[in-house]
LOZA-774147 format. One record per residue (C-alpha): residue in one letter; y, x, z. Coordinates in steps of 0.02 Angstrom, whole numbers, plus 50000, padded with zeros to 5 digits. Each point is the difference from the previous one (the first is absolute). Layout:
AYXZ
...
REM end
This chain:
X500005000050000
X501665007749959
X501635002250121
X500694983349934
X498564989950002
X499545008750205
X501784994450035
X499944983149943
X498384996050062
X500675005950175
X501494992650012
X499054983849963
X499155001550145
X501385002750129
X501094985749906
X501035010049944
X499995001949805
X502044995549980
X500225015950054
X499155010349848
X500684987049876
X501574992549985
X500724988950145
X499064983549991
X500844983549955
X500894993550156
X498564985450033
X498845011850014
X500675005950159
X499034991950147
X501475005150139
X501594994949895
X500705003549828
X500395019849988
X502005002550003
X499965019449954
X498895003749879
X499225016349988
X500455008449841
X499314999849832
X498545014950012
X500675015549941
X499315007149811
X500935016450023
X499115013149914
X499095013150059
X500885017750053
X499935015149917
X499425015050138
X498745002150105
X499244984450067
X499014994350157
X499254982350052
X499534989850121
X498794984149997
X499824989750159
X498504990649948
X498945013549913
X501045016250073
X499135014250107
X501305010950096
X498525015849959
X500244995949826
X500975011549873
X501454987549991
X499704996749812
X500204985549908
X498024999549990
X499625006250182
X501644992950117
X500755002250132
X499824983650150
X501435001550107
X501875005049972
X500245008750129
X498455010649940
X500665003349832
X501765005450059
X499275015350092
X499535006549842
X501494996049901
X501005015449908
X501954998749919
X499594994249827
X498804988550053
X499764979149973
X499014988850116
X499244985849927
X499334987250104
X498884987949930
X500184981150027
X499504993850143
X500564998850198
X500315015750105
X499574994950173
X501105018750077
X501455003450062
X500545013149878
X500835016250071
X500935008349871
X500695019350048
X499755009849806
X501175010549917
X500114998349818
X501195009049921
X501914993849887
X499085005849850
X498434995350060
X500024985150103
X498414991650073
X499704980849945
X498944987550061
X500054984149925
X498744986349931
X498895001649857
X500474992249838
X499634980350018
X499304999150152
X500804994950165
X500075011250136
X500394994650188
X500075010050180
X499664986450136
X500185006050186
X499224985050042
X498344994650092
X498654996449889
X499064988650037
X501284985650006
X500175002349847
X498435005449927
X498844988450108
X501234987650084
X498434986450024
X499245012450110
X501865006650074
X500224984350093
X499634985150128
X500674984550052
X500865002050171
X499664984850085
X501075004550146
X501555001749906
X500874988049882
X498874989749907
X500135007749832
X499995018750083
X498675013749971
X499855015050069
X499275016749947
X498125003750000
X500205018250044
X501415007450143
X501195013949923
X500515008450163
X501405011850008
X501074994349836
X501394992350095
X500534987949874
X499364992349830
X501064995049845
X499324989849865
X500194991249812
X498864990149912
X498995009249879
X500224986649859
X502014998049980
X500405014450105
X501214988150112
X500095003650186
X499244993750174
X501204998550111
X499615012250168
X500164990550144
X500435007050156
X499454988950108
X498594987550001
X501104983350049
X500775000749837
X498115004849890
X499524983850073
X501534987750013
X499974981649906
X501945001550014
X500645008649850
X501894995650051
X501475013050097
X500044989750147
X500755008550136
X498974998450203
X501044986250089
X498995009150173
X500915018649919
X498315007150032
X500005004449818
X501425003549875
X499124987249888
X498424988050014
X498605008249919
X499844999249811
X498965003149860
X500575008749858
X498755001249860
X498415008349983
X499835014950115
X499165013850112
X499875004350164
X499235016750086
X499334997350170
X500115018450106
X499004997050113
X498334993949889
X500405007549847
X499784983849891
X501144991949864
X500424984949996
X500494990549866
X500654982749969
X500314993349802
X500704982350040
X501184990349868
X501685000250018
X501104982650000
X501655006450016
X501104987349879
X501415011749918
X500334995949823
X499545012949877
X499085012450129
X498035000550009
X498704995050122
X498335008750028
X498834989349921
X498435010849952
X498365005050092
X500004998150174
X498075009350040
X500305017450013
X498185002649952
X500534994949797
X501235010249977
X500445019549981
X501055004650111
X501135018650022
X500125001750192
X500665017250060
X500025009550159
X501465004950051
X500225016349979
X499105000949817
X501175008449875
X499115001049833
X501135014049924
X500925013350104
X500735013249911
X500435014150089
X501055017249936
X499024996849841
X501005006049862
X499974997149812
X498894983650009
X499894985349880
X499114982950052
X499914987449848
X499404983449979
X499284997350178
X500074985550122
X500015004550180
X499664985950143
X499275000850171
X501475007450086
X500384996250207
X501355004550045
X500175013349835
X499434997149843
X500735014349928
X500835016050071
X500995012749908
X500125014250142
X501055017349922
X499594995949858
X500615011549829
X500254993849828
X498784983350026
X499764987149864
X499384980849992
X499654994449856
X499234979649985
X499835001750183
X499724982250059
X500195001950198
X499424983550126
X500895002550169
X499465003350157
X501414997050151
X500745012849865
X499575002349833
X500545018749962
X500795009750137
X500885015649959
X500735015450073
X500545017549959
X499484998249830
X500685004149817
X500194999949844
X499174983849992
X499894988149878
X499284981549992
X499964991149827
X499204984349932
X499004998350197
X500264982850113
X499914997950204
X499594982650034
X500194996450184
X498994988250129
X501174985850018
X498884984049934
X500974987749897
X499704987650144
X501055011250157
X501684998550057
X500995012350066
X499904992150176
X498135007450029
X500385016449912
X501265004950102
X499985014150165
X500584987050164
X499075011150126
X501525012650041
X500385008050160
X501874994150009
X501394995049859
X501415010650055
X500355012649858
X501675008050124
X499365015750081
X501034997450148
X499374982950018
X498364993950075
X498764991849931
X499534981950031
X498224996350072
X498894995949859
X499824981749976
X498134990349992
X499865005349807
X498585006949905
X499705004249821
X499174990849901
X499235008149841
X501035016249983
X498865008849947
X500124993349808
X501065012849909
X501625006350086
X500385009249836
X499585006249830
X500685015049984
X500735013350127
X500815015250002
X500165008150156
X501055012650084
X499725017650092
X500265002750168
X500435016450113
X498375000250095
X498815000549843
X499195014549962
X500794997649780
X501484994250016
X500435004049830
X499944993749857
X500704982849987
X499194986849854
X500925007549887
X500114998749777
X499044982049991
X500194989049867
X499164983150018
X500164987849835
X499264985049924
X499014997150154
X499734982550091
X500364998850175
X499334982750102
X499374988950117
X500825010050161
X500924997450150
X501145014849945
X499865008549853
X500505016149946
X500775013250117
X500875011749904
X500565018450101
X500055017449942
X501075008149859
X500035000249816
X499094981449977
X499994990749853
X499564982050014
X499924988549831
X499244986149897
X498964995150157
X499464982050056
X500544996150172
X499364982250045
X499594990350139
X500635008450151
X500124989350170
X501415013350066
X500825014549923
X499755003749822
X500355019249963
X500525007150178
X501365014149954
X500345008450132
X498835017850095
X499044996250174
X500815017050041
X501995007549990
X500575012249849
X498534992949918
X500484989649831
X500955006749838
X500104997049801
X498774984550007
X500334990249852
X499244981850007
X500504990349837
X499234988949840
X498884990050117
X499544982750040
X500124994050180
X499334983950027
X499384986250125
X500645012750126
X500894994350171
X500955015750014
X500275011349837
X500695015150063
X499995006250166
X500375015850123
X500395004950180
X501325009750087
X499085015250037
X499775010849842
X501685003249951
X501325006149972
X499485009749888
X499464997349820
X500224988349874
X499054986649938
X500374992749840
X499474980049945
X500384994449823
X499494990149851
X498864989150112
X499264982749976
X499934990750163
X499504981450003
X499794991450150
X499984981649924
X497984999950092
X500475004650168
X498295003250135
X499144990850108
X501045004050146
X499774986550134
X498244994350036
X500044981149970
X500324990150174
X499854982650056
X501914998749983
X500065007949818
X497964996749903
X500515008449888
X500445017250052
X501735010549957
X500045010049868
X501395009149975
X501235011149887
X500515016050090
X501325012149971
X500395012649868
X500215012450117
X499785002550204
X500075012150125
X498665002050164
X500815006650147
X501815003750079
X500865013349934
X499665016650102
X500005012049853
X500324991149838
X499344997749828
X499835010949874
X501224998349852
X499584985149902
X500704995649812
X499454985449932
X500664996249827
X499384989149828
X498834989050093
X499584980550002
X499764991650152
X499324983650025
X500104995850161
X500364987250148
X501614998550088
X499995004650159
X501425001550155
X500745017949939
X499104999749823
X501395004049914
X499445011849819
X498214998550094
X500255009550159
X500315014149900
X501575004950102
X499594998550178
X499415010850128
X501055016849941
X500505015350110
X501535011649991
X499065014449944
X499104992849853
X500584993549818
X499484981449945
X500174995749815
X499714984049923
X500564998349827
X499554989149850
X498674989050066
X499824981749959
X499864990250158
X499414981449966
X499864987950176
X498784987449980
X500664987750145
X501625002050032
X501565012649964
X499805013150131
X501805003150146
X501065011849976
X499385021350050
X500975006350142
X499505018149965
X500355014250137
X501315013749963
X498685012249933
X499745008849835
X499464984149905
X500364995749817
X499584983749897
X500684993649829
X499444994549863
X498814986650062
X499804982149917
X499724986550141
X498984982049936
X499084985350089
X499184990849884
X499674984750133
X500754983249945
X500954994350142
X500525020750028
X501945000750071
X500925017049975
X500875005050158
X502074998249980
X500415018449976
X498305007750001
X500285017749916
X501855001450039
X499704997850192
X498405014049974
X501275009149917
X501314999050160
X498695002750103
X500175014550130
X499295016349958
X500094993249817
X500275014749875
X500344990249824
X498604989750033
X499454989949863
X501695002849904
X498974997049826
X498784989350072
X499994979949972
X499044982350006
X499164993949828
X498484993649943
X498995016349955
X499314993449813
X498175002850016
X499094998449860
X498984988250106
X500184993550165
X499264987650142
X500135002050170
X498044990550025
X498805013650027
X498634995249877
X501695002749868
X499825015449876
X501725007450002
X500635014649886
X501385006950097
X500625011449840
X501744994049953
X500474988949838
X501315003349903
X501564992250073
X499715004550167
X501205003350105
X499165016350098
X500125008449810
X500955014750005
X500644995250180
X499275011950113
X501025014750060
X499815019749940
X498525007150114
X500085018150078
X499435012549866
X499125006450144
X498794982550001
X498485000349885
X500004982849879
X498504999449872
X501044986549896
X501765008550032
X500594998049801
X501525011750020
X500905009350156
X501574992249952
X499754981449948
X499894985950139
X498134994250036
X499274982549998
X499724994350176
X498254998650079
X498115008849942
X500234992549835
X501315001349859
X500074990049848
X498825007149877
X498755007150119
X498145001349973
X499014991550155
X499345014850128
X498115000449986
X499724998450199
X498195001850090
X498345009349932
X500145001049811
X502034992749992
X498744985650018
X501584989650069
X501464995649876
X501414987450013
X499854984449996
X499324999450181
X499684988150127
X500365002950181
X498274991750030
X498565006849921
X498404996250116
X499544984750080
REM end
């Protein structure tokens, strides 16, 4: 029997054929409809150079490693590995978590990456609940009635995380068991205030009991009744269906000081708390990387050049959760003041925090660590699809490049701007992206400046969605979703932001109390520069008040202010009183109010919009001469006026996401 035909026959087996061929039909599922397909299996030819390969089904790790006699394990194979060489792993699932330390070489690099037409995925993951899940499990009579509990104990993992195996949608983890079993499915909060809220069930979920060892696992329907967001209505025996449950502390790829390395056309699941980790890292490259979160779905430090093209991270946050359950309740006091003590902690406890905090983070270097140098450094992420998170992407370090990517459906911050350490950020460029169904699109904190700048432009952001933000309650059925800000800042202001330009955006967003030009000028310091030039700022509810800015170093013009809503009333005065305004330094001297001339426009999510200008517009040609200084991919000439927002008249649609896979017209809604 050849590799293909051994593969098939397998995967048959363990249920799990969708993932050699393409992704099945949506009906196939037996969990729920699959909302990020894996991609199309990769045909890229093979290498020239030496070559190596490794077969988990017919591999021996005391084999030569040749395409006839391969390799079994990964972790095997890259022992062996010299610059020069390619990797080919043959189709199939890699049950290791894969510890990657080689040195290639610039003109030489190591790759490891898929064989042509056949898919290739490292799972961290138990195995048997997904390879045997009839055996894996057993009614738990003692618990809720539709609970079941593991056959085996798995002492000593801590935690578990888990997805189903069919769609690749998330369990919720629950931290406790009064919410695993609860009827109630509603935010009520404990009239006794034993408990910040009554307990409540959440959709289909795990819990790890410490003290036995044993997973639970409950797979009851939701009934929640929030138009246009889905219920769990699929398989509720644990025993049909394959399911990807973690330990903690699994992290299927860790790449550490490796140098000169290539990964192509892999999937990568079966994180905890990791799912990937890029540790000092030099010159690293993904390529058709397709990455399902853990708590965090690539984790990064100390590493560069790197660069990420035509890969996705898809988070844990199931199309059925609300930011209520996903969020952290259990702190130790709320007083951010240093000189100010903190409150006792109130009766709170988290819910199901575990589901993924955030997609993508860089982090920072402190004085006690051994390498403190270098910082993530020379990365250049683009046409990559970020979703399904709490947050999304953290972006620290210097020399970043950040464009043509899909950020969608985040339940708090967006792209978070701003370093977890001081003297940290500098020459991060962010622009040519969508942002949508995103509560918060950019974001930072007060302690990594003041240093560096940070520069936002030629952006798409659409908030028209909004997230599931409120869990439904007796007093609202139907939840609160809502439409965040354009831009926010965490914390009081001890040290202060970096520098932050942002210029030749569109923002779609709600109007909130100070969301004047989307946030974009609040929370500035006196040693630091804020720029916000040429965007197009359209308010979907209502005209935003006036900015009161403080006297700092803050400059804004050029910006055209809309709100398309019927019954919309602009303020008496609006831009001259911002222009009056104390601290005001020409503020919005060339700025004004007019309806933007889209080519098409609806403020209803489902809508397809093309936010390129038509000709008549009144943004053509209105937008006010940039700093030479300020890069512009569709700056026409240094001396002639620019059209306001990401798109002038004329302009070809950005190809956004894996493939430029995403082109205008778009819809703020795209899954169910």
């Amino acid at each position: 029997m050849n590799h293909q035909a051994l593969l098939y026959a397998t995967l048959v087996l363990v249920g799990a054929v969708p993932h050699l061929c393409a992704q099945p039909a949506a009906n196939a599922n037996l969990s729920h409809p699959t909302l990020r397909p894996l991609p199309e299996i990769s045909k890229r030819p093979l290498d020239k150079g030496p070559s190596h390969f490794v077969d988990p089904l017919q591999g021996k790790d005391d084999a030569a490693g040749t395409e006839k006699a391969p390799w079994k394990s990964i972790n095997h194979a890259l022992k062996q590995l010299k610059p020069g060489d390619t990797l080919y792993l043959r189709g199939g699932v890699y049950r290791e978590n894969v510890y990657c330390a080689i040195v290639g070489k610039k003109d030489a690099p190591i790759t490891i990456r898929a064989y042509p037409g056949e898919r290739v995925i490292l799972d961290g993951s138990i195995t048997e609940f997904f390879d045997e899940p009839a055996k894996a499990w057993a009614p738990y009579p003692q618990g809720a009635p539709d609970e079941y509990r593991s056959v085996k104990a798995y002492k000593n993992i801590r935690d578990v995380l888990g997805l189903f195996g069919d769609s690749h949608i998330a369990l919720q983890t629950y931290w406790h068991t009064i919410d695993l079993r609860a009827k109630n499915e509603l935010w009520i909060d404990d009239p006794d205030k034993k408990l910040m809220v009554l307990p409540v069930y959440c959709g289909p979920g795990l819990w790890y009991d410490r003290d036995s060892g044993h997973i639970h696992i409950r797979l009851a329907h939701t009934n929640l009744k929030t138009p246009g967001l889905a219920n769990y209505r699929g398989e509720t025996d644990p025993r049909k269906l394959p399911l990807i449950i973690t330990p903690f502390k699994s992290t299927p790829l860790f790449v550490d000081m490796a140098k000169h390395v290539r990964f192509q056309d892999l999937v990568i699941r079966g994180g905890g708390f990791n799912a990937v980790v890029l540790q000092m890292g030099i010159d690293i490259e993904f390529d058709n990387v397709t990455i399902f979160a853990g708590t965090y779905g690539l984790r990064s430090r100390s590493t560069g050049p790197f660069k990420m093209t035509n890969s996705a991270i898809h988070g844990m946050i199931p199309p059925w959760a609300w930011r209520d359950e996903n969020g952290l309740y259990t702190y130790t006091g709320r007083s951010f003041d240093p000189f100010v003590p903190p409150p006792k902690p109130a009766n709170e406890r988290n819910i199901a925090r575990l589901n993924t905090h955030a997609l993508l983070v860089t982090e920072g270097s402190y004085e006690f660590e051994v390498f403190y140098y270098p910082y993530n450094h020379d990365w250049e992420i683009s046409h990559c699809e970020f979703t399904d998170g709490h947050d999304g992407v953290y972006l620290s370090g210097r020399a970043i490049k950040f464009h043509h990517n899909l950020v969608d459906r985040m339940q708090d911050d967006g792209i978070y701007v701003s370093s977890p350490s001081h003297y940290f950020n500098d020459d991060i460029h962010i622009y040519q992206n969508l942002l949508r169904d995103i509560f918060t699109t950019f974001a930072c904190n007060n302690t990594g400046g003041p240093r560096g700048d940070i520069y936002i432009y030629r952006n798409l952001i659409d908030q028209r969605q909004g997230v599931p933000f409120n869990r439904p309650s007796p007093k609202k059925p139907e939840g609160g979703m809502l439409r965040g800000h354009g831009f926010l800042a965490h914390g009081n202001d001890l040290i202060g932001i970096e520098n932050l330009h942002f210029y030749q955006n569109t923002f779609i967003t709600e109007t909130w109390s100070g969301s004047y030009a989307g946030r974009t000028w609040t929370v500035t310091n006196d040693r630091t520069k804020r720029r916000i030039f040429n965007n197009l700022f359209v308010y979907l509810n209502r005209y935003p008040d006036p900015a009161y800015p403080e006297p700092h170093d803050i400059q804004m013009d050029g910006n055209l202010h809309w709100c398309p809503a019927t019954d919309a009333k602009l303020p008496e005065g609006l831009l001259e009183k911002v222009r009056k305004a104390k601290g005001s330094r020409a503020w919005e001297a060339n700025s004004f109010v007019a309806e933007p001339g889209f080519l098409a426009f609806e403020s209803a999510p489902t809508a397809k919009n093309d936010y390129r200008l038509k000709k008549g517009s009144p943004a053509l040609g209105k937008g006010v001469l940039l700093p030479k200084e300020y890069v512009d991919p569709l700056r026409l000439t240094k001396d002639a006026r620019p059209d306001i927002g990401a798109l002038p008249l004329g302009a070809e649609s950005p190809g956004f996401g894996r493939g430029a896979r995403l082109k205008l017209p778009i819809a703020g809604k795209e899954l169910p």
